[in-house]
C-alpha positions in Angstrom: 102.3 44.5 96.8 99.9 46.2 94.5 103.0 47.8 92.8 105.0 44.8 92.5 102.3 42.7 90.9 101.3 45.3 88.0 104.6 45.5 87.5 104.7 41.7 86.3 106.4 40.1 88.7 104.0 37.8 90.6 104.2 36.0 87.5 107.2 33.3 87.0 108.6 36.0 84.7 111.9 38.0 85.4 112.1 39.4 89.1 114.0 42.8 89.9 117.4 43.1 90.2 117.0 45.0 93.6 114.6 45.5 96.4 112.1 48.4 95.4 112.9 51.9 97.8 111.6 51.0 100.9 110.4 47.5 100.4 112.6 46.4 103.5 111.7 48.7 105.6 108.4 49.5 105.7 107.2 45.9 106.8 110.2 45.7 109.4 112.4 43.5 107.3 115.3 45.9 107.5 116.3 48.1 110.5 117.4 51.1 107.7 115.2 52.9 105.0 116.9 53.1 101.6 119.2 55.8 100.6 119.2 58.6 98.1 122.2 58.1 95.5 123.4 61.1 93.6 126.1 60.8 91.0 128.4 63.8 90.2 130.5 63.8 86.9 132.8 66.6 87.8 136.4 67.1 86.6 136.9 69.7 89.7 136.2 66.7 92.1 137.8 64.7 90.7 140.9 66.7 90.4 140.6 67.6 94.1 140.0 63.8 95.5 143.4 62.7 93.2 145.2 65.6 95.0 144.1 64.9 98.3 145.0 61.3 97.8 148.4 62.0 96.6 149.3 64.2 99.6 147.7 62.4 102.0 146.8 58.3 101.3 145.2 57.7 104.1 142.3 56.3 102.5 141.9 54.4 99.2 141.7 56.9 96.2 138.8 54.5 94.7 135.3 52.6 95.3 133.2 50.4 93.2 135.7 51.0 90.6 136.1 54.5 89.5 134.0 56.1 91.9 136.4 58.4 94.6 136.1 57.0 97.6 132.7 59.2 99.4 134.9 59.3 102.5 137.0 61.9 101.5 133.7 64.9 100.0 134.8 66.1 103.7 137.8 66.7 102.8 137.7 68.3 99.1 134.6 69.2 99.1 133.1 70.6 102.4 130.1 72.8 100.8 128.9 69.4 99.6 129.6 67.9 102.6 127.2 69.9 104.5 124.8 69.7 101.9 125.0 66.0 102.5 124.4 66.4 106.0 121.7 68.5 105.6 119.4 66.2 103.6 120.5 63.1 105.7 118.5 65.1 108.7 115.5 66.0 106.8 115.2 63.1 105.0 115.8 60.6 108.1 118.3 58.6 105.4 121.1 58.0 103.8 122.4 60.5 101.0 125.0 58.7 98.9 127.4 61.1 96.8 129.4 58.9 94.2 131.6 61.1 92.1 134.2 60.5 89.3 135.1 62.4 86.7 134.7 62.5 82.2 136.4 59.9 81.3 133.8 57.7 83.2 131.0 59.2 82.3 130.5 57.7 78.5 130.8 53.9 80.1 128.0 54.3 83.0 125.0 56.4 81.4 122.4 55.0 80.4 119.2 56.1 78.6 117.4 56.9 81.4 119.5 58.6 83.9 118.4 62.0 84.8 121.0 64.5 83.8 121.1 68.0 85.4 123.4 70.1 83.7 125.1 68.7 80.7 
C-alpha cells in the first residue's frame, strides 16, 4: 500500500494499467502468484516454430499476434524448455517464454526494456 501510494495513485490521478507483481496474491485475492515474462527476439526460433508448424499444424503457429505460440518451445526448442521448467520449480511460478523473430522487434521495444545481447 505504501508503494502504491508514493507512487501517486491514491490520488484521483491516473491508476496503473496492471496489477503490480504480486498484488493479488499476497492478500489472498488470487489463488496464483504472478509470472516471470521473458521475450526472445530470435531468427533461429523463429525459423524452427514456422517449420514445425508447417510439418505439423497441430497447433496455431501464432499468439497475441506475432508471438509463436509458447506451446510448441517443447518442441523446437527443448534446451529452453527445460530451462523453463527449471525456474518454474524454484521460483514456485510461472515462467512465460514469448518469442518472435526481427521483423517484430522494431514495433514492440520500448525505451525501457532490458536488452541482453543486441
Amino acid at each position: 500500500m505504501a508503494a502504491y501510494r508514493q507512487a501517486g495513485f491514491a490520488t484521483d490521478g491516473p491508476k496503473p494499467a496492471a496489477a503490480f507483481f504480486d498484488s493479488r496474491y499476497k492478500p489472498g485475492l488470487s489463488k496464483w502468484p504472478s509470472d516471470y515474462d521473458f521475450q526472445l527476439c530470435s531468427d533461429t526460433l523463429a525459423e524452427r516454430s514456422e517449420a514445425y508448424w508447417r510439418a505439423n499444424r497441430a497447433l496455431g503457429l501464432y499468439t497475441k499476434g506475432d508471438w509463436y505460440n509458447p506451446y510448441l518451445l517443447d518442441r523446437v526448442a527443448p534446451g529452453l524448455d527445460r530451462w523453463v521448467g527449471r525456474w518454474e520449480k524454484t521460483w514456485g511460478r510461472w515462467v512465460s517464454i514469448a518469442t518472435y523473430g526481427r521483423p517484430y522487434l522494431g514495433r514492440t521495444t520500448r525505451p525501457d526494456d532490458w536488452v541482453v545481447i543486441q
